[in-house]
TORTOR-568250 format. One line per 3 residues: their letters; for each residue x negated, y, z negated of N, C-alpha, C, O. Coordinates in pm, whole numbers. Each point is the difference from the previous one (the first is absolute). Example, Ala and Ser with C-alpha at 12.3 -4.5 7.8 and 13.67 -1.06 7.14 Angstrom:
residues 2
as> -1319,-569,-780,89,119,0,-90,120,0,-104,-2,-66 | 139,107,138,-82,119,-6,77,109,-73,-51,111,-17
This chain:
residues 234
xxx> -85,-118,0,85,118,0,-88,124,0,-96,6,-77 | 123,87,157,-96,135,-19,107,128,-35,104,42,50 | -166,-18,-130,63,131,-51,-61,107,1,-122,-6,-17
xxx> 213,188,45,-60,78,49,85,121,-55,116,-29,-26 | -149,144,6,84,78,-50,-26,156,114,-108,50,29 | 254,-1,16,-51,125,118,13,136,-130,13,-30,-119
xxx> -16,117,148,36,175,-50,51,36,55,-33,118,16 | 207,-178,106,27,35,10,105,-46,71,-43,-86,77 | 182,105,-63,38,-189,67,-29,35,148,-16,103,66
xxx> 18,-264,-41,-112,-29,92,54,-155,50,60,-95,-51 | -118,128,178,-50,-156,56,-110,-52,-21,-85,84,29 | 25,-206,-74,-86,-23,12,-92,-103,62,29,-104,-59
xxx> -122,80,146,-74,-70,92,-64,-91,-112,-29,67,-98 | 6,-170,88,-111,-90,-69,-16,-117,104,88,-74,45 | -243,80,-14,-93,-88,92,-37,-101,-85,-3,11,-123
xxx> -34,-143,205,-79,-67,-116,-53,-52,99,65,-47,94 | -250,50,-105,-63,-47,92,-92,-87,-91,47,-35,-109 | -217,-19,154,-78,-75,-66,-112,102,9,-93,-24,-77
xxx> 82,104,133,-98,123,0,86,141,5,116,28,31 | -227,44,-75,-1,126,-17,-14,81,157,7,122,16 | -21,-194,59,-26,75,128,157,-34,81,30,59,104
xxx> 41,-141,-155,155,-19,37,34,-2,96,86,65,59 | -197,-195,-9,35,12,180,40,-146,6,35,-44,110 | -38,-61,-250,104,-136,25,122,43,-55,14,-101,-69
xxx> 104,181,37,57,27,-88,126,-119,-15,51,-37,106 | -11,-11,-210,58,-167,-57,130,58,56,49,-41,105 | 16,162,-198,142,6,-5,-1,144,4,-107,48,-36
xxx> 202,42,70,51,154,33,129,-2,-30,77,-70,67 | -18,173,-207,114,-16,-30,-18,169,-74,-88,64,-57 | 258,-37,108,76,149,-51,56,-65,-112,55,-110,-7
xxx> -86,235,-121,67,-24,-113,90,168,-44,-56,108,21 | 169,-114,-70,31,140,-55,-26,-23,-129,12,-92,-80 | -67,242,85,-37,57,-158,145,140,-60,26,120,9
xxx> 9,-203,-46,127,107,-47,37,30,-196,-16,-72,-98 | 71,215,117,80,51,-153,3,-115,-94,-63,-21,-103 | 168,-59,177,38,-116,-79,-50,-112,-95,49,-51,-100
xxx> -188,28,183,-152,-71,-52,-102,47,-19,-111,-51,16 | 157,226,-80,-121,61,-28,-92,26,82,-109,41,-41 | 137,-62,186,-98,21,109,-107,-141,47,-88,4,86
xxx> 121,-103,-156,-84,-84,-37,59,-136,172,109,-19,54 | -232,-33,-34,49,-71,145,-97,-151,-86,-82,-4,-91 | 163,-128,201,-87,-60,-27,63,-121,111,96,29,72
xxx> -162,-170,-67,-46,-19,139,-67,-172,3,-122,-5,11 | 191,-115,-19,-12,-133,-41,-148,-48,135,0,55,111 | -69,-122,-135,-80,31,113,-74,-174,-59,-66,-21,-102
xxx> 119,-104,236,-50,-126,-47,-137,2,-8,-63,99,37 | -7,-225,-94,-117,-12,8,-23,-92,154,72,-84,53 | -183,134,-20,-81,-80,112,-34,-91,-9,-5,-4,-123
xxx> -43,-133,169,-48,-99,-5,-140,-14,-72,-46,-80,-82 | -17,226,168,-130,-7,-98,3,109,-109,64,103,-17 | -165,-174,-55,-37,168,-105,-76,78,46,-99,-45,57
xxx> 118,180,-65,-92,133,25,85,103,-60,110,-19,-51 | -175,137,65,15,106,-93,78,97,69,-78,47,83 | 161,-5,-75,65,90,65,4,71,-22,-10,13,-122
xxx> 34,150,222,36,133,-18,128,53,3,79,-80,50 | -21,198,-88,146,59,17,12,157,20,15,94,-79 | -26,-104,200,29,168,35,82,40,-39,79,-94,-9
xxx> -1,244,-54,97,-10,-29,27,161,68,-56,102,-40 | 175,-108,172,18,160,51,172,45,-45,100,-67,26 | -105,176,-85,113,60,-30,88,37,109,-80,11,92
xxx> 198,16,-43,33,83,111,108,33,-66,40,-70,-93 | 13,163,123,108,104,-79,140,-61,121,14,59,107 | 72,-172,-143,94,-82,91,54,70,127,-4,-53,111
xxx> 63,192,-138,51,110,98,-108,17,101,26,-7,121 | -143,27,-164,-124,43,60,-82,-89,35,-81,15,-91 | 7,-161,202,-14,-100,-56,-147,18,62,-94,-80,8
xxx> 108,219,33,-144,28,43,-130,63,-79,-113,22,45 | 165,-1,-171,-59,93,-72,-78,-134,-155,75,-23,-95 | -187,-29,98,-93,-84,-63,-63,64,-113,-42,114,-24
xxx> 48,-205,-28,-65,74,-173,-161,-75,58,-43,-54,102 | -7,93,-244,-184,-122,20,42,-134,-64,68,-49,-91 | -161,13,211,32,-122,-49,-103,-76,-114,-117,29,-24
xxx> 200,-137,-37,-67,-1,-120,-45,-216,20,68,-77,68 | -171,45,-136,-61,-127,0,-10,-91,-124,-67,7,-102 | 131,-69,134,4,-116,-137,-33,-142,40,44,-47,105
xxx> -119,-21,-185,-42,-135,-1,57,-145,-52,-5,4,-123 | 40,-91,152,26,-76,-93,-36,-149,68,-25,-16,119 | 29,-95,-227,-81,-154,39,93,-69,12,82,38,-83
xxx> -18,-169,172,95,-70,-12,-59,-111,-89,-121,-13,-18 | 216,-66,-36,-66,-167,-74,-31,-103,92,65,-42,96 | -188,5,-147,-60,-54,53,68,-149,103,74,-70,-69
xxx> -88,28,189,48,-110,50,-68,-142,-79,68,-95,-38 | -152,102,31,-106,-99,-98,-37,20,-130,11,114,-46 | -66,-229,-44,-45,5,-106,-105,74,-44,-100,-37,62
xxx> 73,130,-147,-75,89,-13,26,103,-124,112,45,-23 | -202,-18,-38,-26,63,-118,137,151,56,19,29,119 | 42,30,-216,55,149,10,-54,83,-143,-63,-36,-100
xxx> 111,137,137,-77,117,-122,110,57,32,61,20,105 | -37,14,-270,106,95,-23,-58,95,-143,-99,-22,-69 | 227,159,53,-72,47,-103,151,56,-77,87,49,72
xxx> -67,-58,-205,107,33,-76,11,117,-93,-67,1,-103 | 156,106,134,14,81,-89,123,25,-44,74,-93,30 | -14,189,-96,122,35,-22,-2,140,-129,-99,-1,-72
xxx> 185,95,50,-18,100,-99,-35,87,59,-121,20,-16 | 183,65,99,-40,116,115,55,131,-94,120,4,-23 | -207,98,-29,34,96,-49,96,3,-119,112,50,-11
xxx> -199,-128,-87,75,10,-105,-53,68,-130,-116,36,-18 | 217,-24,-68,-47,91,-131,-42,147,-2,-55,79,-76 | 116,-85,216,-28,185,26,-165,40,80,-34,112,39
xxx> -47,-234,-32,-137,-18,60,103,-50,170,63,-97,43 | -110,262,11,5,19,170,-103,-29,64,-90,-83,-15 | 122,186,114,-140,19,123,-70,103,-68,68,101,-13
xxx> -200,-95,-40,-105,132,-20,-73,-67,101,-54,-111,-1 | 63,223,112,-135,-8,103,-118,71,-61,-97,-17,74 | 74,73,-156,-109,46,-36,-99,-148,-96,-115,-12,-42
xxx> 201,-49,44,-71,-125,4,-1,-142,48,-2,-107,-60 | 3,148,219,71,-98,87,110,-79,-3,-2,-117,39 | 113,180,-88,106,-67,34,24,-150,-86,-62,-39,-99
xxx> 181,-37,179,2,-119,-28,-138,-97,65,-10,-52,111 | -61,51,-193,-132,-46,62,-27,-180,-10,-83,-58,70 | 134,19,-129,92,-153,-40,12,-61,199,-69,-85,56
xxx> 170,163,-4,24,-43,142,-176,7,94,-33,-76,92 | -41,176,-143,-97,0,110,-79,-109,-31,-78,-45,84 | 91,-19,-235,-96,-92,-18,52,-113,14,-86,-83,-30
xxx> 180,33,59,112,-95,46,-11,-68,151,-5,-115,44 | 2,301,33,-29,13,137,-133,-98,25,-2,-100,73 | -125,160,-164,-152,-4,58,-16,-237,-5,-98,-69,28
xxx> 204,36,-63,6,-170,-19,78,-11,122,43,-115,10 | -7,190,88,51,-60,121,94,-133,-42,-36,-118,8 | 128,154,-42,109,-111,-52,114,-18,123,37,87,78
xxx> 4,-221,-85,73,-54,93,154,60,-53,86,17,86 | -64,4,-188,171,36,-13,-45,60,-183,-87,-16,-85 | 196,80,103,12,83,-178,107,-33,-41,108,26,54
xxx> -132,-106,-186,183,5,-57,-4,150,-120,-91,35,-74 | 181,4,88,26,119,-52,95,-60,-139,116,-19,36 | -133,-5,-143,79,-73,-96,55,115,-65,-63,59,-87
xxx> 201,-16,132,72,115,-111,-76,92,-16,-122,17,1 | 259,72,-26,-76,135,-20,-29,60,70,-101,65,-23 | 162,-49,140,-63,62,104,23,144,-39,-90,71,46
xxx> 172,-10,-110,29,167,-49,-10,-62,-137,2,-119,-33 | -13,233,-42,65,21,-121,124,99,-3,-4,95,-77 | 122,-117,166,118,79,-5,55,51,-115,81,92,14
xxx> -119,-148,-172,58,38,-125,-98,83,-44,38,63,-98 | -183,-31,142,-95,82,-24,-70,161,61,-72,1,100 | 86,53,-133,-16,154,33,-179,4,22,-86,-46,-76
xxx> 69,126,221,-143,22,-19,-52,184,-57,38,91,75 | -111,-55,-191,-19,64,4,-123,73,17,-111,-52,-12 | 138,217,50,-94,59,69,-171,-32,-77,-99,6,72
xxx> 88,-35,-205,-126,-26,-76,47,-130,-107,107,-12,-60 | -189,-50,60,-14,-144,-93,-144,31,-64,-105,24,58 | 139,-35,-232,-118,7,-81,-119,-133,0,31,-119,-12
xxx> -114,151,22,-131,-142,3,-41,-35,-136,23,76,-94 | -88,-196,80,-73,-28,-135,-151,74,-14,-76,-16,-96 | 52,92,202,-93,110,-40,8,141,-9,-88,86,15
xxx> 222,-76,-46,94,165,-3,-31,74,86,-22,120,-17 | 17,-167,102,4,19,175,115,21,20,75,-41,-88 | -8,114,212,116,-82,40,-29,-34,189,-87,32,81
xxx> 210,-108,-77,3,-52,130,119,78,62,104,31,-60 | -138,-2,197,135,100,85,10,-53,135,-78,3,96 | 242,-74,-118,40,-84,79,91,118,141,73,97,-18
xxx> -120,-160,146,138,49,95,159,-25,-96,53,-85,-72 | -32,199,122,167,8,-76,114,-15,100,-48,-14,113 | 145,13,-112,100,7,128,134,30,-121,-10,7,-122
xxx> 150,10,222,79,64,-78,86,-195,-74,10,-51,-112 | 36,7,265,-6,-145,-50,-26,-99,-132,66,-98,-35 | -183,154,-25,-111,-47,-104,43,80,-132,-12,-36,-117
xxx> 55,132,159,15,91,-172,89,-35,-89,22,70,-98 | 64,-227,131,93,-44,-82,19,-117,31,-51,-33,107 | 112,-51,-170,51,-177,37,107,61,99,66,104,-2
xxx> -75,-200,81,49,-34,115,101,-30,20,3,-121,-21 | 175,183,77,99,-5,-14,58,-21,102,64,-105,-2 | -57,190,137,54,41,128,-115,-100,81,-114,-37,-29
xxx> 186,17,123,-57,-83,115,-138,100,62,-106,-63,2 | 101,153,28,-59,103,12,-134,-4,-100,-115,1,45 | 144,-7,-174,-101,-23,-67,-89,-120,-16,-121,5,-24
xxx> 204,-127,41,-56,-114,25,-89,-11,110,-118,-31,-20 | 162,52,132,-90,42,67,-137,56,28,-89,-27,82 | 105,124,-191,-113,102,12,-99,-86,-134,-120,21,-10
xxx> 180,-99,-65,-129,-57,-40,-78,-77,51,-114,-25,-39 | 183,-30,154,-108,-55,99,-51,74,99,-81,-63,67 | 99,169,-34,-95,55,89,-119,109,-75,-99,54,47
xxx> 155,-52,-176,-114,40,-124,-113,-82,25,-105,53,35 | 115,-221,-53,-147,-57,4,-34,21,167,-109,-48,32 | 166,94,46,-21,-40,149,-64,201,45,4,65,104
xxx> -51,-36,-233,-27,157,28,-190,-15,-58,-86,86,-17 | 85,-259,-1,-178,-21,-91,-58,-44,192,67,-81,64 | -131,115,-31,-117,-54,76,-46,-116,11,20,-65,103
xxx> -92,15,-210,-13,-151,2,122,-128,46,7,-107,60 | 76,203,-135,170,-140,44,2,-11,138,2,-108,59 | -5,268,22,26,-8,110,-106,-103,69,43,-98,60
xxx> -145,117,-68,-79,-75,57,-39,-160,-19,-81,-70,60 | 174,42,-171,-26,-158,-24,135,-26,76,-3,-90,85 | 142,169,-110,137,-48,54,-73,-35,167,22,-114,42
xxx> -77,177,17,-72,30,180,-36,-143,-19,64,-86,61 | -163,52,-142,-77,-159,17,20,-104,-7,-52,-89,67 | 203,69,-220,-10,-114,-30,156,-13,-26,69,83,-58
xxx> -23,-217,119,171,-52,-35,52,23,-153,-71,8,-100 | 168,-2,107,15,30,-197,130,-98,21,53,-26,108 | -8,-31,-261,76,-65,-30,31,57,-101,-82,-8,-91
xxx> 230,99,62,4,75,-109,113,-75,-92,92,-59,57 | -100,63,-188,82,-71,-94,56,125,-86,-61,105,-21 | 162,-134,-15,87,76,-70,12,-13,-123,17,-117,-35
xxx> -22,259,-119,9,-88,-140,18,115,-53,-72,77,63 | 144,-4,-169,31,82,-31,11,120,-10,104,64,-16 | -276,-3,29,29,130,-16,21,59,183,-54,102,43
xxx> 143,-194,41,24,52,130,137,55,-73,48,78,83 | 8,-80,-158,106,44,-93,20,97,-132,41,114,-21 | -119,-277,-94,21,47,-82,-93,-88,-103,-24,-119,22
xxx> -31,194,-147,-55,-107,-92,34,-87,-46,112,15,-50 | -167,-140,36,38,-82,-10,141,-95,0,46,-79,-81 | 7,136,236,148,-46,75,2,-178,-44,-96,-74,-20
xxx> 199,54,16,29,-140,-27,83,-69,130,29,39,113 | -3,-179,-200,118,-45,94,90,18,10,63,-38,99 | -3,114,-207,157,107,-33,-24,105,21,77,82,-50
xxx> -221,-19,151,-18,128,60,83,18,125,6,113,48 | 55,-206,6,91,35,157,44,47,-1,26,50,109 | 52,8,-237,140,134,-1,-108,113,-66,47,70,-89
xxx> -189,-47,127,-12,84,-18,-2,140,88,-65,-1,105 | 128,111,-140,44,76,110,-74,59,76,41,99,60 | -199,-157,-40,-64,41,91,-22,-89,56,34,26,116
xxx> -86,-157,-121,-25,-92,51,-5,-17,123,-101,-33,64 | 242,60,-10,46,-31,170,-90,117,90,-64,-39,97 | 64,174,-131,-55,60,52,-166,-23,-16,-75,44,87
xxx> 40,-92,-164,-174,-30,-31,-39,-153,109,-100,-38,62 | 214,-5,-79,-16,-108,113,28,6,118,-29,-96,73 | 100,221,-16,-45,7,139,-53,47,62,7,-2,123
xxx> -132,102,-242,-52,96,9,-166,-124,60,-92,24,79 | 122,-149,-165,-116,-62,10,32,-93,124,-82,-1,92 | 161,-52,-87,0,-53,111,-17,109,145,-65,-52,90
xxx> 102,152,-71,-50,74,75,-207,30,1,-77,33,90 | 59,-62,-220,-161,30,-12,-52,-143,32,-86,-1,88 | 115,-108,-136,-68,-64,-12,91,-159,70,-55,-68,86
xxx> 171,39,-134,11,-171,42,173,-11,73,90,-76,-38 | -85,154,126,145,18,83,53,-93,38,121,8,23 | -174,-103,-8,37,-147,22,-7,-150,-108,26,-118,21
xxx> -79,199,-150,41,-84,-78,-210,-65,-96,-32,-93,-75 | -50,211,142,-150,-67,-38,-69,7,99,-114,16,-45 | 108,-17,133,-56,13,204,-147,59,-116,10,90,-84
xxx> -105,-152,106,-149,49,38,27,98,94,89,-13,84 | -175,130,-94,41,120,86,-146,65,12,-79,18,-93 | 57,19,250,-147,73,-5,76,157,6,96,16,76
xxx> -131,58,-132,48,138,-7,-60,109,50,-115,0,-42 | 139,113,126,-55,100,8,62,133,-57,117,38,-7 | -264,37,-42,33,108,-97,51,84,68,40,105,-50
């Protein structure tokens, strides 16, 4: 599955070739990026017989206008293997929590670049992908009475209520550098677990009155079909 997000609704082009020079290209498919899905497109794409690494152009066109191309953007990802053979994977989960954001003044979520530098075959993302019940604020105190000063957004200045806001806590981590550039490289498998809601949500959390909206907020980010491994572009 490849996933892609426009700025603006949109059609969108996604190539999938075996090189970067995209002159075998596998499959060529229009996706709309619309209001409705947050702008967000995405795009089922089988595996090949063999393994290799693929690319994903990704061109915007404004639907009315079908002449008018955004840049295009490149993402990678590995199919599973046809044969027996070792895989590498790498596991995280807890994306911006406890009020600890993005401070680029000290590289960011830097966790993903070192994740990245192991060239991993797939990422399971275990929960947590937001902290939707958690507020990021503009300074976080250190254990050396320092403080730390996180990107802020308006989204972030409160738990997460409106669809709108749910939202925006995921494009909060998708505002760090490093994410972007590991989402470009590597398939993710994202899992779902409370604070996409709420602390510590239960199994008598379903009537909770956010719930429905936090879940289609994620299935739009992350598993629209139910879990789909997804190579993503930022």
């Amino acid at each position: 599955m490849v996933w892609a997000r426009a700025d603006r609704p949109s059609r969108v082009q996604i190539e999938v070739a075996t090189t970067d020079r995209f002159k075998d290209i596998l499959r060529k498919v229009w996706v709309d990026a619309l209001p409705e899905s947050d702008l967000t497109a995405e795009a089922r794409h089988r595996r090949p017989a063999r393994r290799t690494g693929h690319l994903l152009p990704r061109y915007s066109a404004e639907p009315r206008r079908p002449t008018i191309l955004g840049e295009p953007m490149i993402g990678r990802f590995r199919t599973a293997p046809a044969d027996n053979r070792n895989v590498s994977f790498v596991l995280s989960g807890d994306t911006c929590g406890q009020g600890w954001g993005i401070d680029e003044a000290r590289g960011g979520m830097k966790t993903y670049a070192t994740m990245l530098k192991h060239r991993p075959d797939f990422f399971i993302r275990s929960g947590d992908t937001i902290y939707a019940d958690g507020p990021i604020p503009a300074e976080i105190k250190l254990p050396n009475e320092n403080c730390g000063r996180n990107i802020t957004m308006e989204e972030k200045a409160k738990p997460a209520e409106t669809l709108a806001e749910f939202r925006g806590n995921h494009k909060y981590n998708l505002l760090d550098q490093n994410l972007r550039e590991f989402n470009a490289a590597v398939p993710m498998l994202a899992q779902w677990d409370d604070h996409e809601v709420h602390q510590q949500l239960v199994a008598g959390g379903a009537a909770h009155p956010r719930r429905a909206r936090a879940q289609e907020v994620h299935r739009e980010e992350h598993d629209g079909d139910g879990g789909t491994c997804r190579a993503r572009l930022p």
